[in-house]
C-alpha positions as CSV (number, residue, x, y, z in Angstrom):
1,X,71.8,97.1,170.0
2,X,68.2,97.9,171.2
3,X,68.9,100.5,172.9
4,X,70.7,102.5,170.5
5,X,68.3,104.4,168.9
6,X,67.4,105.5,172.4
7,X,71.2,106.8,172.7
8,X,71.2,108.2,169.8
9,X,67.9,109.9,170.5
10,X,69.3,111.0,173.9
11,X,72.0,112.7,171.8
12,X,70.3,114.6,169.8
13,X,68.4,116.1,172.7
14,X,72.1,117.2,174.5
15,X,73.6,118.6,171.6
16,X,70.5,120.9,171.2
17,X,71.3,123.3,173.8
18,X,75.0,123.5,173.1
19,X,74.1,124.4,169.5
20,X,71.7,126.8,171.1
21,X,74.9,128.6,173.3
22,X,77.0,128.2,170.6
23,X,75.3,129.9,168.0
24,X,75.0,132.9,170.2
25,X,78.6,133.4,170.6
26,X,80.0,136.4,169.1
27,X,83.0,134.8,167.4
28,X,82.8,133.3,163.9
29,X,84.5,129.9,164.7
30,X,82.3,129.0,167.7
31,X,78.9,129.6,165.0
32,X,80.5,127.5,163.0
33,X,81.0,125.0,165.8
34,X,77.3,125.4,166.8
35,X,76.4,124.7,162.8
36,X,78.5,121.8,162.6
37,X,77.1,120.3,166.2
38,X,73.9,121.2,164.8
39,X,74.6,118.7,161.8
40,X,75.9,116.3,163.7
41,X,72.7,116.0,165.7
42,X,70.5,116.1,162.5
43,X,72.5,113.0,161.1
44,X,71.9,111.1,164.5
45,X,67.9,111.2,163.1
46,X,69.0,109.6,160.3
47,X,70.6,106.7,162.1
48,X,68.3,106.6,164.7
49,X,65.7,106.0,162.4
50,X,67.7,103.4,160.1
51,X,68.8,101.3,163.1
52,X,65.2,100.7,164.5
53,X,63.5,99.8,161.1
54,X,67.0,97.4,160.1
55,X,66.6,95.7,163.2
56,X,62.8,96.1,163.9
57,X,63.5,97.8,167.6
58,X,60.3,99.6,168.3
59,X,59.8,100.8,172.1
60,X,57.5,102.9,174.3
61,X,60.4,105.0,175.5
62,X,62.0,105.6,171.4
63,X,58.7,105.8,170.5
64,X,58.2,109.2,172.5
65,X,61.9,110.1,172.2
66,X,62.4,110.1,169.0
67,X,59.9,112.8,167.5
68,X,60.8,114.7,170.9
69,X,64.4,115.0,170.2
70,X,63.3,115.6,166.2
71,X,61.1,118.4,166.8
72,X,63.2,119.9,169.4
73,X,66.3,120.2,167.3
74,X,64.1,121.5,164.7
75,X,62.6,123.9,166.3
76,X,65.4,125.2,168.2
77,X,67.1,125.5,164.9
78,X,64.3,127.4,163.5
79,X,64.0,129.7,166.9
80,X,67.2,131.3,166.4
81,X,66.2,132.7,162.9
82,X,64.5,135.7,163.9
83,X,67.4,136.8,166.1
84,X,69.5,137.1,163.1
85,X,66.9,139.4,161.3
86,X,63.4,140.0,162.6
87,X,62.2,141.7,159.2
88,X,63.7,138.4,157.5
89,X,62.1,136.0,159.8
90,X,59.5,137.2,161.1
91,X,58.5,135.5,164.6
92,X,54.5,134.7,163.5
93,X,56.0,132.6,160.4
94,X,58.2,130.4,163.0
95,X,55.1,130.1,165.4
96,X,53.4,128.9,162.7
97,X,55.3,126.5,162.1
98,X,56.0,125.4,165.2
99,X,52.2,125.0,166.1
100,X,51.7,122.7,162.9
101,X,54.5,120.4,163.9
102,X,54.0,120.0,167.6
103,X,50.3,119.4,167.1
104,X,51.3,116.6,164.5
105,X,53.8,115.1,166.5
106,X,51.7,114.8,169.4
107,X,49.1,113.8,167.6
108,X,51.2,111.1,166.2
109,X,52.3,110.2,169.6
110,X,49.2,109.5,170.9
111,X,47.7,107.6,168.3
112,X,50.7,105.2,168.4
113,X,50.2,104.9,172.7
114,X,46.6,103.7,171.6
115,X,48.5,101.5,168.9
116,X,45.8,103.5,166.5
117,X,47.5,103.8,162.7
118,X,48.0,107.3,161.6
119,X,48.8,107.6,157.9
120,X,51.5,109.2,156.1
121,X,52.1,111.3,153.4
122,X,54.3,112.1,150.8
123,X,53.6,115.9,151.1
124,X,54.5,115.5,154.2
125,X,58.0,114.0,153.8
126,X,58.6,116.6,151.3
127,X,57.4,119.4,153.7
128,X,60.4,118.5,155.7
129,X,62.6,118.2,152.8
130,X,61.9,122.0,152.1
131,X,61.9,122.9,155.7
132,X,65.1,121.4,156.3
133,X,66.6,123.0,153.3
134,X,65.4,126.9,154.1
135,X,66.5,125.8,157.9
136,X,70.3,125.2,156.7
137,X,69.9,128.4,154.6
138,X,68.8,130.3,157.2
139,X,71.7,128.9,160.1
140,X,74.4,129.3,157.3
141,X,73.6,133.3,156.6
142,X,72.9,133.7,160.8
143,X,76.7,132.1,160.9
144,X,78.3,134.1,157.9
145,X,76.2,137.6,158.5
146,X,79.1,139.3,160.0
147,X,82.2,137.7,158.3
148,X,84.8,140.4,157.7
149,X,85.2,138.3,154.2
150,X,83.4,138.5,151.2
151,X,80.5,136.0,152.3
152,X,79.7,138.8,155.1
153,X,79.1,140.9,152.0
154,X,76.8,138.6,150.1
155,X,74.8,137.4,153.2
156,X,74.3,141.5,153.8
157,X,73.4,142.0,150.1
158,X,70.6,138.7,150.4
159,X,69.5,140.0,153.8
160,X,68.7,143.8,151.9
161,X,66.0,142.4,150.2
162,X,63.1,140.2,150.9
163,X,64.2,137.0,149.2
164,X,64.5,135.2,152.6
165,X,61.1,136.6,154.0
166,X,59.7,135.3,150.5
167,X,60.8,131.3,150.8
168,X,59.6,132.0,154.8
169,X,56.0,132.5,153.8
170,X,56.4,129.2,151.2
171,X,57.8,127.3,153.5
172,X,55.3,128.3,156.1
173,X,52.1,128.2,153.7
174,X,53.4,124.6,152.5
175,X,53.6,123.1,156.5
176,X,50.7,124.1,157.7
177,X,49.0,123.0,154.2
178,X,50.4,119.9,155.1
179,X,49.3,119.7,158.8
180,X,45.7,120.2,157.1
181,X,46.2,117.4,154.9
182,X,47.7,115.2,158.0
183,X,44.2,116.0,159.6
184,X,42.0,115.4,157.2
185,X,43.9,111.6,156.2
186,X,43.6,111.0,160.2
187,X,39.9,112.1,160.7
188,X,38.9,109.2,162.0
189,X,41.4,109.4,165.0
190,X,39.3,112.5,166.0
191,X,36.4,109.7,166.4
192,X,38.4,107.8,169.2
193,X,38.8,111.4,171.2
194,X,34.8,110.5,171.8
């Protein structure tokens, strides 16, 4: 049992790249095989997560492994947007993001190596709440865009305007807002870099 949040860590990090091949695929059914690997690998962070706080299994290995595998299913889902519309998704917007949330995670990382406490927030749980949710969005419409059915139509219709760009820029504003507010709660780590 200890070392299944490893596992399911370890998981998450496989399945990445064969959502990443998948979703690349020209046919509609192996998309939606990459979106529902993709899910699949998103609800291994849940249990991951569930099984070492039930049973108080805390390692160095999981404790590097876990945010590892997080942030690169996260990312990779987020790196695939701007292949399914530049002008929607623009490629600064997804750096930005992905600055913020590797610097926090190895800034997390570190601080729990020097067994230093690093301090939560609820902004922050929510930033990944709306992240998560405009992520989905965005993987649904890159799966859908050129459906011969009527959902081709829509996602064609939603990707004519700028809706998409729009939530982007929140989504993006609200992260790195966040990543500020991680900073300044964890200021005094800074103090132990002396």
């Amino acid at each position: 049992m200890r070392s299944l949040p490893n596992i399911l860590s370890t998981i998450r990090i496989l399945l990445t790249p064969v959502f990443l091949v998948l979703f690349f695929e020209p046919e509609l059914w192996l998309k939606i095989l990459a979106l529902i690997i993709y899910i699949i690998a998103a609800i291994t962070d849940f249990f991951d997560g569930y099984y070492a706080r039930k049973y108080n299994i805390e390692t160095t290995v999981g404790a590097f492994l876990d945010p590892f595998a997080d942030k690169l299913l996260t990312l990779s889902g987020f790196a695939v947007l701007p292949f399914i519309s530049a002008e929607q998704f623009p490629w600064w917007a997804i750096g930005m993001i992905a600055f913020r949330d590797v610097f926090i995670t190895l800034l997390r990382v570190w601080a729990n190596r020097k067994k230093l406490p690093m301090a939560t927030s609820k902004l922050a749980k929510t930033k990944t709440t709306v992240q998560m949710i405009f992520l989905y969005l965005g993987l649904i419409i890159g799966v859908f865009k050129d459906a011969t059915f009527f959902l081709g139509e829509w996602i064609a219709l939603l990707l004519s305007t700028n809706v998409m760009f729009i939530l982007l820029v929140v989504v993006t504003l609200f992260t790195v807002y966040s990543g500020i507010e991680y900073v300044l709660n964890n200021k005094r780590l800074f103090k132990s870099l002396d």
